[in-house]
N, C-alpha and C positions, 0 to 999 in steps of 0.2 A: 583332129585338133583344128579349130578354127583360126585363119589367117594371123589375127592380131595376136593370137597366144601364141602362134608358131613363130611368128617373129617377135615376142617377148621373148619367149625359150632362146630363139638363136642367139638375140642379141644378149641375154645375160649371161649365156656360155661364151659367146665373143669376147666380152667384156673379162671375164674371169678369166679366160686365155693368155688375153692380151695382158693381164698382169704378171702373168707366167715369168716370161720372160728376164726379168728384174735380178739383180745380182743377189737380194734376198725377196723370195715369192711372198713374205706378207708386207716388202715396204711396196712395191708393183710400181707400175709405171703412171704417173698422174698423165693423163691424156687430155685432158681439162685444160693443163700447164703449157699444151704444147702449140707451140703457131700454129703447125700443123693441123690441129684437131680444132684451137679455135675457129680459124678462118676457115676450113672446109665447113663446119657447121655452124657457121654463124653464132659462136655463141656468146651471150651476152655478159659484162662483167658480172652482174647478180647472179646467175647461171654459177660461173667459176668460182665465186664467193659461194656456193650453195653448195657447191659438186666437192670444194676444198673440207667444209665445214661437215658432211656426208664422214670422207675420207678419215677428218683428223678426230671424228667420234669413234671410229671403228678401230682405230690405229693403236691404241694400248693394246687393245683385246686382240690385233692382227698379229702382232707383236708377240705378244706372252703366247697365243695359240702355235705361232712357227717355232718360238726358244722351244717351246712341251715338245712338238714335233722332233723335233733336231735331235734333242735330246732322246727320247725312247729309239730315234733311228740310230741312233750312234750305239746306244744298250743293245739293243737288236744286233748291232753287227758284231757287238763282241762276244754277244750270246751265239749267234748261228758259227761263229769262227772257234768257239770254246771246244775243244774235246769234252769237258767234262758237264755239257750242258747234253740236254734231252728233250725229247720234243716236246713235253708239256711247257719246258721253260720256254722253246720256241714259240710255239703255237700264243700263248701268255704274255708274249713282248712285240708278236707281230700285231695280236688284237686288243694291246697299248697304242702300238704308232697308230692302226688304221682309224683307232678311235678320233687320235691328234686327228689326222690326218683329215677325218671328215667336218671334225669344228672347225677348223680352219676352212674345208670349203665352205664349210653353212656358214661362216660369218662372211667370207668376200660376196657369195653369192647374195644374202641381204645387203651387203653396202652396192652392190652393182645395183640391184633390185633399186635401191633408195634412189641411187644416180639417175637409174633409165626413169624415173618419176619428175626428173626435172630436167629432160629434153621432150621437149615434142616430138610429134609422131617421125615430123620430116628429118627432123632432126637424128630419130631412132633409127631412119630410114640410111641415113649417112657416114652414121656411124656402123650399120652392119657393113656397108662398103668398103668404110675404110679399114676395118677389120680384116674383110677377105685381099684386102689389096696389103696390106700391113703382111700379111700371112705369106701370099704369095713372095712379096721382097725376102721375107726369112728365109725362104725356101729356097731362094736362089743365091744366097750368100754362099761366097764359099766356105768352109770349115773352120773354124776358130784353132789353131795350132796351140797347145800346151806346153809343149816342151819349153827348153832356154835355149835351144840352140835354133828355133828358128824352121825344124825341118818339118 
């Protein structure tokens, strides 16, 4: 694979990562939006107006593609937890979600795709950084606690 495709590939897996994170994975994290992201990359207000308008065309379809998701996962759990379910019903509700599962990547992956088309190169070059540096903070967070009481 040649340089510039290796770093297309990295960066639009970067990119789809970094939306991961989000309290729901198709609203993702506008990176565009953030000080952060602007000033490290210089980017320009047209850029954010471009990277926004990217975003808010994908955003019905990011939307209805995670509800479909959610939904066949939720069917799925109560099919794999049913005694009176079987594996054809399994097999048949696992390969509903993965279907979600993969429209959903194929549409973020073409909206990054669209985004990485209106930074430049140096700009593509900075934002893989800030990605593996973004990555590394996650990692070193301590654990997010669930419970109410705190332990």
């Amino acid at each position: 694979m040649s340089k510039p495709a290796h770093l297309l590939t990295s960066l639009v897996l970067g990119l789809v990562l970094l939306g991961q994170p989000a309290a729901s994975a198709a609203q993702g994290f506008k990176w565009w939006q953030s000080d952060r992201f602007q000033n490290d990359l210089t980017l320009t207000s047209e850029q954010v107006d471009r990277l926004e308008e990217v975003f808010q065309a994908l955003q019905p379809t990011l939307k209805t593609q995670k509800d479909t998701l959610d939904k066949y996962e939720a069917k799925l759990s109560r099919i794999v937890t049913d005694p009176k379910s079987d594996e054809a019903l399994v097999l048949q509700a696992v390969e509903r979600v993965e279907a979600a599962r993969g429209a959903l990547s194929k549409s973020r992956t073409l909206m990054m795709f669209r985004m990485n088309r209106i930074l430049t190169a140096d700009q593509n070059v900075k934002m893989k950084a800030l990605h593996e540096q973004w990555n590394k903070e996650r990692r070193n967070r301590p654990p997010v606690r669930h419970d109410h009481q705190g332990r």
